[in-house]
Chimera marker file (.cmm) of the C-alpha trace (Angstrom):
<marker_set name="trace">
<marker id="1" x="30.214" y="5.769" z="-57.088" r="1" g="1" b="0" radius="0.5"/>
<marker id="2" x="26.560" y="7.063" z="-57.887" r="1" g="1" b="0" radius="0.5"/>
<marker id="3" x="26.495" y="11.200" z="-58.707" r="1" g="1" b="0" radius="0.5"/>
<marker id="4" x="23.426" y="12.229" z="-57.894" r="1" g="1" b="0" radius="0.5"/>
<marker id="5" x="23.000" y="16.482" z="-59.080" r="1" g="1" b="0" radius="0.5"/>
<marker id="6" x="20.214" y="19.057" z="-57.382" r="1" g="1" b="0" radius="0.5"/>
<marker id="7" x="18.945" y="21.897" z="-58.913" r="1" g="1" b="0" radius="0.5"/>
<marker id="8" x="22.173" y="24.123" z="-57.656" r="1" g="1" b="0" radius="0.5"/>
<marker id="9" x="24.584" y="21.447" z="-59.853" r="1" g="1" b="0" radius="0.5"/>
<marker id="10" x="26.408" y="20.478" z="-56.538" r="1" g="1" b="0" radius="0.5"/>
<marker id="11" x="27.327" y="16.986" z="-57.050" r="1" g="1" b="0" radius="0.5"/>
<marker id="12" x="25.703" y="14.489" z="-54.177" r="1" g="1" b="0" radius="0.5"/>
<marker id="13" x="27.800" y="11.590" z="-53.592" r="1" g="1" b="0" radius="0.5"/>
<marker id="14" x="26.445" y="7.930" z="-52.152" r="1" g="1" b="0" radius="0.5"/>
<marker id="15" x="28.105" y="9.054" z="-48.587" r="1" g="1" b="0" radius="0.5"/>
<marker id="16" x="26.228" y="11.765" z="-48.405" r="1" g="1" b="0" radius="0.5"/>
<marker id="17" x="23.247" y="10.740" z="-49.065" r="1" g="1" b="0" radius="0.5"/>
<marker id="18" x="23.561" y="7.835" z="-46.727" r="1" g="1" b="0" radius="0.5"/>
<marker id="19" x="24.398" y="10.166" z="-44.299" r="1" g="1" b="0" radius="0.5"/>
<marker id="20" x="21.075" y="12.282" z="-44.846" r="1" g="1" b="0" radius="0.5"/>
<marker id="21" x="19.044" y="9.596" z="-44.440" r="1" g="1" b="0" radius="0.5"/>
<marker id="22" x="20.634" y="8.146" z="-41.103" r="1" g="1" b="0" radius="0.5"/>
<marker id="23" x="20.303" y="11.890" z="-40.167" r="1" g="1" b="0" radius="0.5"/>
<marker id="24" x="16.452" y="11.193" z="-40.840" r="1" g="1" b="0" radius="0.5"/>
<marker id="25" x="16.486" y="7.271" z="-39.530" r="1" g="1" b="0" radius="0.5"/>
<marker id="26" x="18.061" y="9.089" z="-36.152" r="1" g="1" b="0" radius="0.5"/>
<marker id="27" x="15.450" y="11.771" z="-36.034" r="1" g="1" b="0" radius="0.5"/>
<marker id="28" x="12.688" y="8.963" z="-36.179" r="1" g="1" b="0" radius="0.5"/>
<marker id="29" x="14.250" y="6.962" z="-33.633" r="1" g="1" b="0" radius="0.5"/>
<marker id="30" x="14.416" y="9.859" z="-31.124" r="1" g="1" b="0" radius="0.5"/>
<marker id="31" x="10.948" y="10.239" z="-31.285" r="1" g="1" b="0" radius="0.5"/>
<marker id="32" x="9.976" y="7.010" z="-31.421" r="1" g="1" b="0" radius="0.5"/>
<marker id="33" x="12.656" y="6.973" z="-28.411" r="1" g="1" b="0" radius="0.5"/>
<marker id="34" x="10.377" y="10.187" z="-26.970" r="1" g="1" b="0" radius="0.5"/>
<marker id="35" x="7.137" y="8.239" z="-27.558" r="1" g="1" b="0" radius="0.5"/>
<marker id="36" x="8.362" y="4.880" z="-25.308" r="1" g="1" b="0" radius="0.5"/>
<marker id="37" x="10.018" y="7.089" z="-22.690" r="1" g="1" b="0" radius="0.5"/>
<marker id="38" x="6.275" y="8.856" z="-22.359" r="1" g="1" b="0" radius="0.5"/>
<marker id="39" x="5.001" y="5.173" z="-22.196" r="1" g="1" b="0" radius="0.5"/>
<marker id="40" x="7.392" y="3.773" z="-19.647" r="1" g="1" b="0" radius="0.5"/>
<marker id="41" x="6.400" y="7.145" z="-17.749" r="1" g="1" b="0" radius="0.5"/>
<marker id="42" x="2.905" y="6.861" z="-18.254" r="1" g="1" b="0" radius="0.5"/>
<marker id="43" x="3.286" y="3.112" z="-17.057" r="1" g="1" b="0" radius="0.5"/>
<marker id="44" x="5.560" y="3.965" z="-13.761" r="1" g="1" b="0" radius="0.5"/>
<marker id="45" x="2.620" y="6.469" z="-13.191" r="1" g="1" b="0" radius="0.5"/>
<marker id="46" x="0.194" y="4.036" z="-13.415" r="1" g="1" b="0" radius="0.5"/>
<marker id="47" x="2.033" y="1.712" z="-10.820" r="1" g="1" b="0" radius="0.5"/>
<marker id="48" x="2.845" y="4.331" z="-8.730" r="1" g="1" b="0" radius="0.5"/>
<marker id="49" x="-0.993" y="5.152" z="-8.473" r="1" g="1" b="0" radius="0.5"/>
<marker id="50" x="-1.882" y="1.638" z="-8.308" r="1" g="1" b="0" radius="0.5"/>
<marker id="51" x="0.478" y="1.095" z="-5.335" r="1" g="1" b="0" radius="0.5"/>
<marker id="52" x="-0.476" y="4.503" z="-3.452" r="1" g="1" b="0" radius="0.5"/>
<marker id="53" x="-3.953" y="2.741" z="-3.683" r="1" g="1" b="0" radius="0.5"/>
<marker id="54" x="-3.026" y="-0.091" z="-2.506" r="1" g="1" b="0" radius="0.5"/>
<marker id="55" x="-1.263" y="0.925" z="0.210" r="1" g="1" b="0" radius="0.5"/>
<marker id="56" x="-4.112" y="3.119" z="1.383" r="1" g="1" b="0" radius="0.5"/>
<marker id="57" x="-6.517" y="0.361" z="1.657" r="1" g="1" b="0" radius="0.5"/>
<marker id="58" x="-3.888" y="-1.741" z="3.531" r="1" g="1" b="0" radius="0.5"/>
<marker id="59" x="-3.943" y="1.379" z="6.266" r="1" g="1" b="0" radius="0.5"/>
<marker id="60" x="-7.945" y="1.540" z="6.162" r="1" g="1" b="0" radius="0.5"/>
<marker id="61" x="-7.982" y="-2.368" z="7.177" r="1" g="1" b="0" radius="0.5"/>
<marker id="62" x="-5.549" y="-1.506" z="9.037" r="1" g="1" b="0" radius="0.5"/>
<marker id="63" x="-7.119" y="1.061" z="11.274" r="1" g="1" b="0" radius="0.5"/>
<marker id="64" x="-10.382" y="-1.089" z="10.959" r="1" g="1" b="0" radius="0.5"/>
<marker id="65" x="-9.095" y="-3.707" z="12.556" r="1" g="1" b="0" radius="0.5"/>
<marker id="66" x="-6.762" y="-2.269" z="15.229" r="1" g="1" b="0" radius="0.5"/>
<marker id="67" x="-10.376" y="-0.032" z="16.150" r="1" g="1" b="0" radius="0.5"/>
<marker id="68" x="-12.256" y="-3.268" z="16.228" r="1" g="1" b="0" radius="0.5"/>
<marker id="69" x="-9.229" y="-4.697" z="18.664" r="1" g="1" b="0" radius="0.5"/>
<marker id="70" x="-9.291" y="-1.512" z="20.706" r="1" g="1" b="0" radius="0.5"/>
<marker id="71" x="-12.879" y="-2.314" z="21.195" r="1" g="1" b="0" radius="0.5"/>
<marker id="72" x="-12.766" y="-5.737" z="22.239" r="1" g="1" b="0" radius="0.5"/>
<marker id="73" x="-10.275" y="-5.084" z="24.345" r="1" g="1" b="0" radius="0.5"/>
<marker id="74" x="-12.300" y="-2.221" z="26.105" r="1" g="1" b="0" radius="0.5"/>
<marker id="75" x="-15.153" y="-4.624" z="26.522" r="1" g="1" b="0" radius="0.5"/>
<marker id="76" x="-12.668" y="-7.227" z="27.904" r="1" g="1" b="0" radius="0.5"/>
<marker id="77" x="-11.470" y="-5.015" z="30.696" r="1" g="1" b="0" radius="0.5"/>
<marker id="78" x="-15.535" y="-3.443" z="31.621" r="1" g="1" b="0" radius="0.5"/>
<marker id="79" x="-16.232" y="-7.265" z="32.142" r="1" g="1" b="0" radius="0.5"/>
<marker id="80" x="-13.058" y="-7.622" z="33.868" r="1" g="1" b="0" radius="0.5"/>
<marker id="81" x="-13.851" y="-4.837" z="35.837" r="1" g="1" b="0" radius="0.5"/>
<marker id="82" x="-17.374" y="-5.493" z="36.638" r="1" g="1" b="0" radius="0.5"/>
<marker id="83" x="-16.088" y="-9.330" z="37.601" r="1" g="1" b="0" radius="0.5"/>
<marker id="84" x="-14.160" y="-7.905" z="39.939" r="1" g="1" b="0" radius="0.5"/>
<marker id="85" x="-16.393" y="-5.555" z="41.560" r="1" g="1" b="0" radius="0.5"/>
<marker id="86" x="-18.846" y="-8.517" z="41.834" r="1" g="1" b="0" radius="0.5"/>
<marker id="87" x="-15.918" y="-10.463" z="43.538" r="1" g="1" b="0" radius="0.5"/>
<marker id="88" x="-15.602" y="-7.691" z="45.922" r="1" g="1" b="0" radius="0.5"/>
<marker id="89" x="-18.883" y="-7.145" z="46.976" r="1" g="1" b="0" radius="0.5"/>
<marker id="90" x="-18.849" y="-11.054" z="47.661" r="1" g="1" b="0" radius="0.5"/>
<marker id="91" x="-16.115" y="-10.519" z="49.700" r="1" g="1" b="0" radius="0.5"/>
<marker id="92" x="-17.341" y="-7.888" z="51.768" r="1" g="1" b="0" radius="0.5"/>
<marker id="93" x="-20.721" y="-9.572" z="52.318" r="1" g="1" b="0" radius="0.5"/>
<marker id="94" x="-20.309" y="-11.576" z="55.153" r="1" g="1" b="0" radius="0.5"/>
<marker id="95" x="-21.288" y="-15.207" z="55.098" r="1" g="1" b="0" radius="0.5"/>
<marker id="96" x="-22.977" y="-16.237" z="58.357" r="1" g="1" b="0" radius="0.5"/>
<marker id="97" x="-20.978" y="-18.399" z="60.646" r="1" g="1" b="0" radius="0.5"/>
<marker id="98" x="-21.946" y="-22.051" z="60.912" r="1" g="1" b="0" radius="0.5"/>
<marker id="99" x="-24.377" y="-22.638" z="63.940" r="1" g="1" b="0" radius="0.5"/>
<marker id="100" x="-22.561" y="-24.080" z="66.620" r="1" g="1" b="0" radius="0.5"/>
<marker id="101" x="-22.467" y="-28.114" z="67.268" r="1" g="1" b="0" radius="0.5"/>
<marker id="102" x="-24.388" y="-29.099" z="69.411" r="1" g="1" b="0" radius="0.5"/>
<marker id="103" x="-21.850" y="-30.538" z="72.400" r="1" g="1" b="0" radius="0.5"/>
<marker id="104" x="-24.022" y="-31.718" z="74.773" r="1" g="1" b="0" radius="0.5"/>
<marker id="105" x="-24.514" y="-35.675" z="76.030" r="1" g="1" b="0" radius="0.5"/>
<marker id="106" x="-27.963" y="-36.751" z="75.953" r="1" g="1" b="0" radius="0.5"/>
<link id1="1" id2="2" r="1" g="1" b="0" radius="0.2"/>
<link id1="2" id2="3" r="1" g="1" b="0" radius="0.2"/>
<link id1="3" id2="4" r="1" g="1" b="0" radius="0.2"/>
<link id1="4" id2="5" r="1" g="1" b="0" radius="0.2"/>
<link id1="5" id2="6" r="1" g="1" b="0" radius="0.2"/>
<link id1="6" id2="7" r="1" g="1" b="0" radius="0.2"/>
<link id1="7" id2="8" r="1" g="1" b="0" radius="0.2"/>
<link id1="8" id2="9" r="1" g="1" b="0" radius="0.2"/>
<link id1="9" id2="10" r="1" g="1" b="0" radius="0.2"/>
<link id1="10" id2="11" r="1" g="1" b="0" radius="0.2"/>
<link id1="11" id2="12" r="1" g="1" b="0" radius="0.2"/>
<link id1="12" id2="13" r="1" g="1" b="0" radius="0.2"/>
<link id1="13" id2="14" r="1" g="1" b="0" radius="0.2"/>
<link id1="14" id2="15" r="1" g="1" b="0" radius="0.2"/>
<link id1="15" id2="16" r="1" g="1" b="0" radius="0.2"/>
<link id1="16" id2="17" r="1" g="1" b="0" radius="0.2"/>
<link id1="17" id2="18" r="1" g="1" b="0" radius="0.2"/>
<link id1="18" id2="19" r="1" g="1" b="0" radius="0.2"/>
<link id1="19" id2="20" r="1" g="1" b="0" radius="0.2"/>
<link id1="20" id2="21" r="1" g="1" b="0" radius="0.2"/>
<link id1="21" id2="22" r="1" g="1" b="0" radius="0.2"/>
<link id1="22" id2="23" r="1" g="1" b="0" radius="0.2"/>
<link id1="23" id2="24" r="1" g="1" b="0" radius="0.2"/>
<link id1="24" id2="25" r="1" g="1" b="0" radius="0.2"/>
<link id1="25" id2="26" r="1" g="1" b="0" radius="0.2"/>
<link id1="26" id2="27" r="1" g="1" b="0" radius="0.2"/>
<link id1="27" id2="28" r="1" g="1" b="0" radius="0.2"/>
<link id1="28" id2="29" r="1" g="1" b="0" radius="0.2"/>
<link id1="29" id2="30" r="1" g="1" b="0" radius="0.2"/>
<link id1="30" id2="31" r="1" g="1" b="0" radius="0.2"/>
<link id1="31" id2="32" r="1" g="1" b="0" radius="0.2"/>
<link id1="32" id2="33" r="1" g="1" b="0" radius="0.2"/>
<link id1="33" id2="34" r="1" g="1" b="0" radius="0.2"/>
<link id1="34" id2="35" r="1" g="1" b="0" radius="0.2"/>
<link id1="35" id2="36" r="1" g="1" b="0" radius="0.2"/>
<link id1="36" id2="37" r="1" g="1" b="0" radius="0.2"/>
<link id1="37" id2="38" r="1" g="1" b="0" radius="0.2"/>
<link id1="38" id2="39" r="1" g="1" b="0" radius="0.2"/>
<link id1="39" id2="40" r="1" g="1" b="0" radius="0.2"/>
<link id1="40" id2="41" r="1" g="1" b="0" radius="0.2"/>
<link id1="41" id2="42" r="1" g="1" b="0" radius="0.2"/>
<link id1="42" id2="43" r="1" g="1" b="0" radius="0.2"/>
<link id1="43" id2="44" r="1" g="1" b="0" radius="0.2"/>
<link id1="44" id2="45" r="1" g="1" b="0" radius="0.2"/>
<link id1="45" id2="46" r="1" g="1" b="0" radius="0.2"/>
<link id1="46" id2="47" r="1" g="1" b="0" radius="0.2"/>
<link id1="47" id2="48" r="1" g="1" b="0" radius="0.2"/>
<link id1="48" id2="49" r="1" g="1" b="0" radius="0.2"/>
<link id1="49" id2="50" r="1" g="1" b="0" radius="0.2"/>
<link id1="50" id2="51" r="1" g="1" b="0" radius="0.2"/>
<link id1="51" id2="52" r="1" g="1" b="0" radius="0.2"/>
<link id1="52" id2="53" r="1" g="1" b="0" radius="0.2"/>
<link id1="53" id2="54" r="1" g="1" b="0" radius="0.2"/>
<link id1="54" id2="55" r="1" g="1" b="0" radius="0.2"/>
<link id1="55" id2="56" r="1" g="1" b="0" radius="0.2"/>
<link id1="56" id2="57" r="1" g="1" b="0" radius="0.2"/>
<link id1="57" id2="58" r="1" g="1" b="0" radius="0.2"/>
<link id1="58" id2="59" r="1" g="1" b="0" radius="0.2"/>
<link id1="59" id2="60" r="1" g="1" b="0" radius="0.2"/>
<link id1="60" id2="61" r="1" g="1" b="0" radius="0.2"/>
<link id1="61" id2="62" r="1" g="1" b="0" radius="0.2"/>
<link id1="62" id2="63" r="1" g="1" b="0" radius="0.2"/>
<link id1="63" id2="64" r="1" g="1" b="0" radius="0.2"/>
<link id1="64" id2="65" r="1" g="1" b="0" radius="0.2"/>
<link id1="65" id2="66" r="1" g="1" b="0" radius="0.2"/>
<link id1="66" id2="67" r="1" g="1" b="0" radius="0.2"/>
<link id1="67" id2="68" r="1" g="1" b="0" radius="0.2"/>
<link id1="68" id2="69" r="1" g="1" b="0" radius="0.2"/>
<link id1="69" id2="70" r="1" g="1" b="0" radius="0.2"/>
<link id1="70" id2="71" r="1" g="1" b="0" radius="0.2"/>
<link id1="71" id2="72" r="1" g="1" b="0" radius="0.2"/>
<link id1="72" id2="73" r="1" g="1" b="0" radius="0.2"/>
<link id1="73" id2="74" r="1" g="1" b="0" radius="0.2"/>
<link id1="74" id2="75" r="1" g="1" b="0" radius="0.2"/>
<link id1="75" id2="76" r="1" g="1" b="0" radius="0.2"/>
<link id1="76" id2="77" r="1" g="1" b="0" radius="0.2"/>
<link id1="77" id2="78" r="1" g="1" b="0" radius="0.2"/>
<link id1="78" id2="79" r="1" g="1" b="0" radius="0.2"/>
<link id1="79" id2="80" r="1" g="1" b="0" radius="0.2"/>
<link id1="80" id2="81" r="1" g="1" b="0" radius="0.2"/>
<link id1="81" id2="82" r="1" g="1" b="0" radius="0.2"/>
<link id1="82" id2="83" r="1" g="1" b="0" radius="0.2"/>
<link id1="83" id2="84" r="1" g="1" b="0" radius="0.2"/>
<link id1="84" id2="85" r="1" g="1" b="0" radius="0.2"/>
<link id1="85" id2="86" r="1" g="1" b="0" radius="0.2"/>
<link id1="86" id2="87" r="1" g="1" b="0" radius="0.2"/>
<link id1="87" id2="88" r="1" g="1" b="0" radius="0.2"/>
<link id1="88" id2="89" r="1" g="1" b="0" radius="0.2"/>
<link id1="89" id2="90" r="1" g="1" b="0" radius="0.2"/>
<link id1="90" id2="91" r="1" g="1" b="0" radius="0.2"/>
<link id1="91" id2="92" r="1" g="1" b="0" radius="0.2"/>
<link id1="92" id2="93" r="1" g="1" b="0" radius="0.2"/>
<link id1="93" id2="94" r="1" g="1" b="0" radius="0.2"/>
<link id1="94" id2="95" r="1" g="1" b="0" radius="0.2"/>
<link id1="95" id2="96" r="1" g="1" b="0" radius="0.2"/>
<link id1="96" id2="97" r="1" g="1" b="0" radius="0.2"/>
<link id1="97" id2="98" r="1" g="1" b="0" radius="0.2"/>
<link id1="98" id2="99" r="1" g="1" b="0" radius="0.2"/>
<link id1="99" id2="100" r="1" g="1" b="0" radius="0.2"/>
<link id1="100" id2="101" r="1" g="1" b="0" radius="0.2"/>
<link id1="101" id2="102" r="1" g="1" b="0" radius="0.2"/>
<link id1="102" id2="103" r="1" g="1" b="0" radius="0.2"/>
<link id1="103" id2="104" r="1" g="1" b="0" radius="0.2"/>
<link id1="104" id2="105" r="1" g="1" b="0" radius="0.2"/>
<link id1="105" id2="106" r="1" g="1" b="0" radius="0.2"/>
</marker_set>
């Protein structure tokens, strides 16, 4: 095996030092680890915002168009209202009666 000696004289074997720098490749990968986990976050974020917006804007056509069918149907029942106060006042104006036939023989 390689020897590898520090300034103290304490031997270093080739374990060790693999183990040091997995220690280090570790270290890097938890913050590389750190820096995707803020990414994914930053992503589901960025959905989540997208879809709030999207959702709002479904409710705003929404509302826009169940106010434009609460109007229509408000003008549909004044018409069908007045229609039927015209109907009535037909009604209630009476229509002469026929003149009666004439019977007699000449």
């Amino acid at each position: 095996m390689f020897n590898f000696t520090f300034e103290q004289g304490n031997p270093m074997t080739k374990t060790v030092l693999i183990a040091a720098v997995l220690a280090l490749a570790l270290a890097g990968c938890s913050d590389s680890n750190k820096a995707a986990a803020d990414k994914a976050a930053a992503d589901a974020k960025a959905a989540a915002e997208k879809a709030a917006a999207a959702t709002k804007e479904a409710a705003d056509k929404a509302a826009a168009a169940t106010k434009e069918a609460a109007d229509k149907a408000s003008d549909a029942a004044k018409s069908a209202s007045d229609s039927a106060k015209d109907a009535m006042k037909s009604a209630a104006t009476p229509t002469p009666a026929p003149a009666p036939a004439d019977t007699t023989k000449k």
